[in-house]
Structures are given as C-alpha cells and as structure tokens.
SEVO-86723 format. One record per residue (C-alpha): residue number from 1; residue in one letter; x, y, z. Coordinates in nm, 3 decimals. Example, Ala and Ser with C-alpha at 12.3 -4.5 7.8 and 13.67 -1.06 7.14 Angstrom:
SEVO-86723
ATOM    nr   rest      east     north        up
ATOM     1      a     1.230    -0.450     0.780
ATOM     2      s     1.367    -0.106     0.714
END
This chain:
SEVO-86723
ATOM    nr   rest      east     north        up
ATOM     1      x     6.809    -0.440     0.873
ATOM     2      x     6.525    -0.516     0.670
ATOM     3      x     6.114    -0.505     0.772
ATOM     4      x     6.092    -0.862     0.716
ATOM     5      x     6.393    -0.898     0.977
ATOM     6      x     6.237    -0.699     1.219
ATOM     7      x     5.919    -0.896     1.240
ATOM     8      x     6.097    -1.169     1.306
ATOM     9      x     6.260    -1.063     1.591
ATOM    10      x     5.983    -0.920     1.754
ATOM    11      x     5.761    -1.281     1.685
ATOM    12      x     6.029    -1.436     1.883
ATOM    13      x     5.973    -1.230     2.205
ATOM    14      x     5.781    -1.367     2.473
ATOM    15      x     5.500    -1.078     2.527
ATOM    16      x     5.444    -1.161     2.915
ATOM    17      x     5.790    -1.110     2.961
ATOM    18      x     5.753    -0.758     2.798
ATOM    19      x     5.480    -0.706     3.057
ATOM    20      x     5.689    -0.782     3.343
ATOM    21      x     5.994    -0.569     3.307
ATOM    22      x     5.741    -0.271     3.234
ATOM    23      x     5.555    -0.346     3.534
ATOM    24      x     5.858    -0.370     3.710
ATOM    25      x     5.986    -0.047     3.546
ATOM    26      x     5.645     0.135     3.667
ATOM    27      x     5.679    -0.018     4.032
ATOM    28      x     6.026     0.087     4.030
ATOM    29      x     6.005     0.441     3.948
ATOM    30      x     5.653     0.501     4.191
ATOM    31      x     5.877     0.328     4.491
ATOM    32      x     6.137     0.645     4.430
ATOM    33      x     5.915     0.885     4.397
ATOM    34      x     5.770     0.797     4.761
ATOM    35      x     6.075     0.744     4.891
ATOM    36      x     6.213     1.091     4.845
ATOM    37      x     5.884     1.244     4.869
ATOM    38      x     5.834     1.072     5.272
ATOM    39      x     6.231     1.038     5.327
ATOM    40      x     6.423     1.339     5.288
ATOM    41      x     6.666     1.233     5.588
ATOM    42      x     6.519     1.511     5.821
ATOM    43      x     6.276     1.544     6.055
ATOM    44      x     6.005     1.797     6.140
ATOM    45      x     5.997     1.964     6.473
ATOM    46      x     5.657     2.163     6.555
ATOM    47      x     5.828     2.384     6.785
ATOM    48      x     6.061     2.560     6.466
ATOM    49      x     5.699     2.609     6.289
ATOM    50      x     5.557     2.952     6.254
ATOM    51      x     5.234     2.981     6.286
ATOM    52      x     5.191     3.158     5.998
ATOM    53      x     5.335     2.819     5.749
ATOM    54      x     4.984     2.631     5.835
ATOM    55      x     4.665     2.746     5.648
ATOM    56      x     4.457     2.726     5.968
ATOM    57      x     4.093     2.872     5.982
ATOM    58      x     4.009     3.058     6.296
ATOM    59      x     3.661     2.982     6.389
ATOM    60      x     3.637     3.390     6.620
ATOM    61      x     3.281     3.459     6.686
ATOM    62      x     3.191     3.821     6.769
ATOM    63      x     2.842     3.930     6.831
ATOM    64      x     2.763     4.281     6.861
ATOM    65      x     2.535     4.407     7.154
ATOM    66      x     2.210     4.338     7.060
ATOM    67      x     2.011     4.405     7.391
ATOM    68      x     1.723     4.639     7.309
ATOM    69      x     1.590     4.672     7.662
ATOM    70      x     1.642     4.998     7.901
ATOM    71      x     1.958     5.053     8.040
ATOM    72      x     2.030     4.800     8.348
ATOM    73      x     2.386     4.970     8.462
ATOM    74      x     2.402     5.321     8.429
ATOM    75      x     2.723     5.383     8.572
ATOM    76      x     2.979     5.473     8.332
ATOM    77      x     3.213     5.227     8.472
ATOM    78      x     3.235     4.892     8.315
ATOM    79      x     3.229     4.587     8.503
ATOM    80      x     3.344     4.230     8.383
ATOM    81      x     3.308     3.919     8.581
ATOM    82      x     3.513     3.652     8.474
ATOM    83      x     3.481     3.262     8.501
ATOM    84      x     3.708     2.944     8.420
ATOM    85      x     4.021     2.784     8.588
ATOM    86      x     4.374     2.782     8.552
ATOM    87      x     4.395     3.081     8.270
ATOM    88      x     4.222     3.312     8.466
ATOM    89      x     4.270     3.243     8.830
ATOM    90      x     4.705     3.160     8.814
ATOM    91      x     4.837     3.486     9.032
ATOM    92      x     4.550     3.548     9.062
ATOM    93      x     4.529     3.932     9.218
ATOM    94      x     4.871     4.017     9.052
ATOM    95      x     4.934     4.210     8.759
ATOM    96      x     5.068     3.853     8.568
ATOM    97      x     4.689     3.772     8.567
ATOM    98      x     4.493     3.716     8.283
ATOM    99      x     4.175     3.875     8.489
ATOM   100      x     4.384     4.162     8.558
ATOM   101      x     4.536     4.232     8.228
ATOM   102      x     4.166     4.266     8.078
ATOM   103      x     4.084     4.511     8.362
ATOM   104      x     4.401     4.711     8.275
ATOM   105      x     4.300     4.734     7.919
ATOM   106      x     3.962     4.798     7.932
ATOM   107      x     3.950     5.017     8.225
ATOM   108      x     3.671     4.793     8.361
ATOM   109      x     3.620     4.701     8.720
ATOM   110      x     3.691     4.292     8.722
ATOM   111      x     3.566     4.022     8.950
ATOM   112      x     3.738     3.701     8.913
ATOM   113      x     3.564     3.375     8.992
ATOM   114      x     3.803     3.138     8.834
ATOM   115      x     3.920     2.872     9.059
ATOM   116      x     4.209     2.701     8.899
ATOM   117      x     4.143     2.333     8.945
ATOM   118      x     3.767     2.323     8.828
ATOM   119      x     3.636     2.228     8.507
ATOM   120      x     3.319     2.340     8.298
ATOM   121      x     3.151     1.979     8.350
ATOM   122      x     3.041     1.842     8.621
ATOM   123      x     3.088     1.455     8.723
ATOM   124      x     2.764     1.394     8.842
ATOM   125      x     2.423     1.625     8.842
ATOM   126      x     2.458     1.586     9.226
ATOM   127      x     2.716     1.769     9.479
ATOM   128      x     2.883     1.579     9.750
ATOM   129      x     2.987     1.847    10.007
ATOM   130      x     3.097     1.584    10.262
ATOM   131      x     3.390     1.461     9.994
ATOM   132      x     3.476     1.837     9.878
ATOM   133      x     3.298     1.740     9.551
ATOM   134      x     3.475     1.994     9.271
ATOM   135      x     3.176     2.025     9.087
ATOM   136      x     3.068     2.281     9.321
ATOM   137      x     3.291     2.552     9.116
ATOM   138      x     3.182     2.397     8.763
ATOM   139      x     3.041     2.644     8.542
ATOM   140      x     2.702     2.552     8.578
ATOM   141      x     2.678     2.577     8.941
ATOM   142      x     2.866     2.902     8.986
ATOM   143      x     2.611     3.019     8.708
ATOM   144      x     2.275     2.902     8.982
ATOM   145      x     2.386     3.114     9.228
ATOM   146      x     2.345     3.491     9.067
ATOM   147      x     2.077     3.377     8.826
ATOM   148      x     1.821     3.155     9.042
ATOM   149      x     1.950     3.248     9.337
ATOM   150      x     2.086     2.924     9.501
ATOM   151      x     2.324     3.054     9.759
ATOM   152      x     2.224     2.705     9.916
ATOM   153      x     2.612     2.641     9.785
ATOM   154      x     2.762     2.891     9.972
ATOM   155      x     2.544     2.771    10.320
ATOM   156      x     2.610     2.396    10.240
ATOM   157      x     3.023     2.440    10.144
ATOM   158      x     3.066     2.685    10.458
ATOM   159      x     2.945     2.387    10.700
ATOM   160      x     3.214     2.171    10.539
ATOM   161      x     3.546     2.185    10.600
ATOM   162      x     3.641     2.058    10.266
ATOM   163      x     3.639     2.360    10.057
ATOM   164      x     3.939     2.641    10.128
ATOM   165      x     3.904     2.998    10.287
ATOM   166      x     3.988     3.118     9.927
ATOM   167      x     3.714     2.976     9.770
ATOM   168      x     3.442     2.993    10.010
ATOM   169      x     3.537     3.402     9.933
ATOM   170      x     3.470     3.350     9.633
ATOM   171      x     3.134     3.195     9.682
ATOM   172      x     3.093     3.467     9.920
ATOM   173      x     3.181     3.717     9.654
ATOM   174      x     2.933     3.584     9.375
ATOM   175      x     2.634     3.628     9.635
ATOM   176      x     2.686     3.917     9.692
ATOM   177      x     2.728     4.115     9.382
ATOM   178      x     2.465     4.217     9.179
ATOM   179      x     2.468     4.111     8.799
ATOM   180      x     2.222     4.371     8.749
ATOM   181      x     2.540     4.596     8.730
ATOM   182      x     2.742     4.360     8.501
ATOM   183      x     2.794     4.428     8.193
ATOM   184      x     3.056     4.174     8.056
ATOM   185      x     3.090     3.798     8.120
ATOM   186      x     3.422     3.649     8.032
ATOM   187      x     3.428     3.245     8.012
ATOM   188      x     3.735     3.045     7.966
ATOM   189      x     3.815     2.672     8.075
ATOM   190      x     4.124     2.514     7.949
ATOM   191      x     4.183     2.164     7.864
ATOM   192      x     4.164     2.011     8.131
ATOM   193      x     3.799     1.891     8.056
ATOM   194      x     3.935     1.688     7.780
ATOM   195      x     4.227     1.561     7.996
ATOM   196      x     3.938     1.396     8.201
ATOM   197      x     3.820     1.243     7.937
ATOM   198      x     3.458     1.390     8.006
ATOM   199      x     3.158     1.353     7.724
ATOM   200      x     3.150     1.619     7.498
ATOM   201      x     2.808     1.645     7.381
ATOM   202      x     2.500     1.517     7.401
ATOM   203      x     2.210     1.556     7.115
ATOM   204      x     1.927     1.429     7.323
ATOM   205      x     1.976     1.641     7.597
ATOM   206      x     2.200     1.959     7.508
ATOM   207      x     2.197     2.054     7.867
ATOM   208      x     2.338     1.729     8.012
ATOM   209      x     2.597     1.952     8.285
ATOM   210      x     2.795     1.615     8.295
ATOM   211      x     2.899     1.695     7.947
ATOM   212      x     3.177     1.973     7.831
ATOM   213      x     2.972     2.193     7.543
ATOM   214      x     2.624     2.093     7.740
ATOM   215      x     2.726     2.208     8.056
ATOM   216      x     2.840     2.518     7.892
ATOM   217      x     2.547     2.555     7.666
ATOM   218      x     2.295     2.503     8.007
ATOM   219      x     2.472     2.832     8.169
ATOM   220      x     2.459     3.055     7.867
ATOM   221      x     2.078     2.952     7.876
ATOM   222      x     2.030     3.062     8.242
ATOM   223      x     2.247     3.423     8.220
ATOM   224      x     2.029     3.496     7.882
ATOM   225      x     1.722     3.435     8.074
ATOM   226      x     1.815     3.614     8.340
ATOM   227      x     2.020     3.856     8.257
ATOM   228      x     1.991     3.954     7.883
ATOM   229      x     2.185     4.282     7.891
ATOM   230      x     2.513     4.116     7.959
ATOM   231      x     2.732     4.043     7.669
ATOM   232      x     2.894     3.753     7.642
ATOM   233      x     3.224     3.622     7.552
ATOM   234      x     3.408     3.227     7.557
ATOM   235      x     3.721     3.197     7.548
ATOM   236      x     3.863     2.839     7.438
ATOM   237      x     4.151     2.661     7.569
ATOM   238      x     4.462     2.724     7.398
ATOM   239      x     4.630     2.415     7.253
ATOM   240      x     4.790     2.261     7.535
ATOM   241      x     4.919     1.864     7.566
ATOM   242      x     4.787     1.557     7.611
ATOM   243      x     4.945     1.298     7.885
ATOM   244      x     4.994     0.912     7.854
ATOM   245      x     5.015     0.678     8.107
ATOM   246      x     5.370     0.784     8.230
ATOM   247      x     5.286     1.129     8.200
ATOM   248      x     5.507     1.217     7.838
ATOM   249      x     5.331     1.447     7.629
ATOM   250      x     5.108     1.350     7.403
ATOM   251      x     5.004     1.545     7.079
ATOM   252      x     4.619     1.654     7.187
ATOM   253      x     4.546     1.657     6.794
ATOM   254      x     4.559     1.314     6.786
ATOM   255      x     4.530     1.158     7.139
ATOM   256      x     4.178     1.088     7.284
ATOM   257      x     4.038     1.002     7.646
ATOM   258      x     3.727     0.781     7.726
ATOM   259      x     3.680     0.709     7.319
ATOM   260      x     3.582     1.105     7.310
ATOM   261      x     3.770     1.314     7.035
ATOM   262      x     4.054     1.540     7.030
ATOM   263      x     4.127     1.865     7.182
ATOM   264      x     3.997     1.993     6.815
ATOM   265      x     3.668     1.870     6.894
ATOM   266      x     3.588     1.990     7.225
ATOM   267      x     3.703     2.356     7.061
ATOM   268      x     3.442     2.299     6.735
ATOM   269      x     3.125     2.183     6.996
ATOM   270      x     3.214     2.464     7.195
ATOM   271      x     3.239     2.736     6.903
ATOM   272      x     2.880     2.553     6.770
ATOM   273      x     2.747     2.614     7.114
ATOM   274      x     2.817     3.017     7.123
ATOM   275      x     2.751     2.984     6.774
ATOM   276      x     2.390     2.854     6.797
ATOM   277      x     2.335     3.085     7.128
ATOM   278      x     2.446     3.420     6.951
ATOM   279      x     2.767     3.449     7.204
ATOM   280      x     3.051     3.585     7.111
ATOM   281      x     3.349     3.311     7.108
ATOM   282      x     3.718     3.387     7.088
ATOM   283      x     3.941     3.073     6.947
ATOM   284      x     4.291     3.061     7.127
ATOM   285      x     4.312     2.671     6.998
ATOM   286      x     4.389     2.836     6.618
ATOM   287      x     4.379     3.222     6.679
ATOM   288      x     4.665     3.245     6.946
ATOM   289      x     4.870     2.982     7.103
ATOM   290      x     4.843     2.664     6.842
ATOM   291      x     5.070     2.390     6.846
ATOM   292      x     5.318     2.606     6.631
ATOM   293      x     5.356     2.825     6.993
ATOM   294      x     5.281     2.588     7.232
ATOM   295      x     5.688     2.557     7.291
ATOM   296      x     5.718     2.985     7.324
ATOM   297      x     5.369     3.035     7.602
ATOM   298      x     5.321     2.723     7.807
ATOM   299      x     5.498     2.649     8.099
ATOM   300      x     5.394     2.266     8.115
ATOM   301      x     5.158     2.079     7.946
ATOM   302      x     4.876     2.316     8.000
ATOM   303      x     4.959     2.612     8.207
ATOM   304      x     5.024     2.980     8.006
ATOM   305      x     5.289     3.194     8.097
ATOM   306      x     5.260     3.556     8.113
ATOM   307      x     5.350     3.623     7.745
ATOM   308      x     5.124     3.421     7.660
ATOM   309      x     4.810     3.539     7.904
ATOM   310      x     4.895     3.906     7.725
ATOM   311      x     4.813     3.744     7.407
ATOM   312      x     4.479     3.609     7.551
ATOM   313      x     4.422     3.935     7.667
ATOM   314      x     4.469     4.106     7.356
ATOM   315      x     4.261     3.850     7.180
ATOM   316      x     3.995     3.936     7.452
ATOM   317      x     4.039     4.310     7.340
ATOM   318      x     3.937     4.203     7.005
ATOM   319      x     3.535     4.080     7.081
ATOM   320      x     3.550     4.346     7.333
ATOM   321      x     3.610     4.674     7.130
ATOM   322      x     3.379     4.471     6.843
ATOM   323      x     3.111     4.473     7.122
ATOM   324      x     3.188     4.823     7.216
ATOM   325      x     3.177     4.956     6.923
ATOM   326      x     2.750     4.814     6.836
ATOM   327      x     2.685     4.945     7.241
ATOM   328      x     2.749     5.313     7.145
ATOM   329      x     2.495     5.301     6.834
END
C-alpha cells in the first residue's frame, strides 16, 4: 500500500470517534485495575491479624525520677497505690489482679483504690450523695482526699446508704494512709469514659473535671503540688469495643459518642496530657492489646482477662524499672 493510500484512509476517519474508543479503552482498563485491587473475593478478619503486620507507632512515655528534694520514704520497701476501674479492681485481692500482679513483680507493697464501675470524669463539678452520685470515686475526687485533705467524702458517703461497705473501705483506706510514704502512683481507666460519650478536652479550661484528659490533667496537678516525690505512671485503656444501639460491637476506631472522637483520640489527649506534665504514660491502645488482640485478651467488649492483665503488668514493669533505674543515680 502506497503513502498516498494511507492518507487517504486516515482523512476518512472520524477523529472524535478515535477519541471515544481510547477513552473507553482508558476507562476500561482503570475499572479492572480497581476491581481486582478492592475485590479479591475474600474478606479480612481483624482477629487473624498479628499485631506485628500493622506499622503502628506506640506513643510510651517514660520519665525518669527527677525529684531532687530529701528523701520522703526511707523505708526500703516500695509502696504503689493504684487508681482506675475495671483493669485494676476485677478480683480484686486475688492473684488474677492486675494490682496484684504489679505487687508480685515489683516486690512493692500495693494499695488498690480502683473501683470498677467509675470513670476518670466526672458528670457534674458537684456530688449528689443522696442519689449515690459515681463521681464520688472519679479520679479527681479520690485525688482531694490525700492531697487537700477533704475526707468530707468519706463523712458525707458514710451517712448515705447509697455507697457499698466495699467502697466506703476504700474511702476509709485512702484517709488513712499517708502519701508521704508513697512512692509510686499507678493510673489506669479503661474505655468506658468514651463509652459515655463524655468531652474530651477542653482548651479554655484544661482542668474542666467534667472532661476525660482535663479531669485527668487537674489530678496530676494536685499530687505534683503536693506530693512531688511520687513518680507517676498512666496507663491507657487497651482497645476495647464500641456498642450500638442493640448492643453489637462496634469498631471504637471509627464509632463516636456525643459528636466526640474515637477511642484513638481520648488515648492521644491523654498521652499529650502526661506528655505536657512530665508523667510517665504507658500506651496499651497500640503497645499491648490493639485491635489485632482484642479477640485473644478481652472477655467482652471491654473487660481483660488474665492473660491479658499479665501483659499490662509487664508493660507496667517497663516505666517502672526505667524509673528505677534514674532513682538509684
């Protein structure tokens, strides 16, 4: 075939319609490359992921002791006082406990103040004995009662009948010892904060107690006043599930309560809190049961089992022997 023949061919072809069929072509091939790239007739089930397949940053926080005064305890014996809910006070007093497990591994003397329905923020800035008001065991108000001295709780809960023998022992308890001998406070709250749906932070007023890193970041303030030789260490919740309506569980990365963020979030303005506050902070959310394990450690949507509360406790071990090791220099 000849150049002149050629030409002519091509002068007779409609360019649009050359346009079209490679658009179409172009469409065509990006439609298959999606399709096997989002469809490869399986499906993903978190609970057959290792942790060790996600590239997840653990935001651990470990302080070394940095208290210059004189020596406050000078017993040899440690002693560790430990606040939160579920994670530290389930069997409670039994060796399953996480409270316990830290004394067994550090050979400290432990007094657990965890009570296992409470959360770290408080509904309102007022208590309501009459109605058994929970935030009586909040973080914050536990924290009044060795630091300015309001055992007014303890009087006002023990004329109620609202509040159990077991926890008006524990108010008892937290009178009565003196944080002069501490040496070690252990926080950890689990999710339930952000199962309430409660604020998470406030920017106007970073001690708000009605809010979860606020009410957090108020009690750090009062022990450091008060008592700046203890070392201190927060524990976040582990990932745990969220619950709809019906109760199903809910993915916490992506479910939110009262147009507040995800479990993610209450972890990051809780790390920024110890951060800011020189505290050490130990992340279970990433660091030791993530969703990847949720499956293996919890035995419901929130609670840890005992495999899992020795993890915790060995993650404990790890800000604890970092702290140890700066207190001997």
């Amino acid at each position: 075939m000849n150049v002149s023949r050629i030409i002519s061919i091509i002068k007779k072809i409609n360019i649009h319609v050359v346009f079209f069929v490679l658009l179409l072509l172009i469409v065509g091939i990006i439609v298959l490359r999606l399709h096997s790239w989002n469809n490869s007739g399986q499906t993903v089930d978190l609970s057959d992921v290792n942790s060790s397949d996600f590239d997840r940053e653990v935001l651990d926080y470990f302080t070394p002791y940095t208290y210059t005064g004189d020596p406050v305890n000078d017993e040899d014996e440690m002693i560790i006082a430990c606040f939160g809910n579920s994670p530290l006070a389930d069997d409670a007093g039994t060796e399953d406990c996480l409270a316990e497990m830290i004394g067994e591994m550090t050979g400290a003397t432990i007094y657990n103040f965890a009570v296992a329905d409470s959360l770290m923020s408080c509904e309102d800035t007022d208590i309501d004995y009459e109605n058994g008001d929970r935030d009586l065991f909040s973080l914050y108000w536990l924290t009044t009662i060795y630091t300015v001295d309001n055992d007014t709780l303890l009087a006002n809960a023990r004329y109620f009948a609202t509040y159990s023998l077991e926890e008006i022992a524990i108010l008892s308890m937290l009178v009565n010892l003196d944080f002069n001998e501490v040496d070690v406070i252990v926080i950890m709250y689990d999710l339930s904060d952000y199962l309430e749906g409660r604020r998470m932070y406030d920017y106007e007023n970073t001690t708000d107690i009605t809010k979860w890193a606020c009410a957090l970041e108020a009690s750090l303030e009062l022990i450091q006043t008060y008592y700046p030789h203890i070392q201190i260490i927060v524990m976040s919740p582990t990932y745990g599930y969220a619950l709809d309506e019906d109760g199903n569980y809910v993915d916490s990365s992506i479910m939110t309560y009262n147009n507040e963020g995800t479990l993610g979030s209450y972890i990051q303005y809780e790390a920024d809190v110890c951060y800011s506050m020189f505290c050490s902070f130990v992340d279970n959310y990433y660091g030791t049961i993530s969703v990847a394990e949720a499956e293996e450690y919890l035995l419901d949507y929130k609670h840890i089992n005992v495999d899992g509360r020795k993890l915790l406790a060995e993650r404990f071990m790890e800000a604890y022997e970092y702290y140890l090791k700066y207190q001997s220099q």
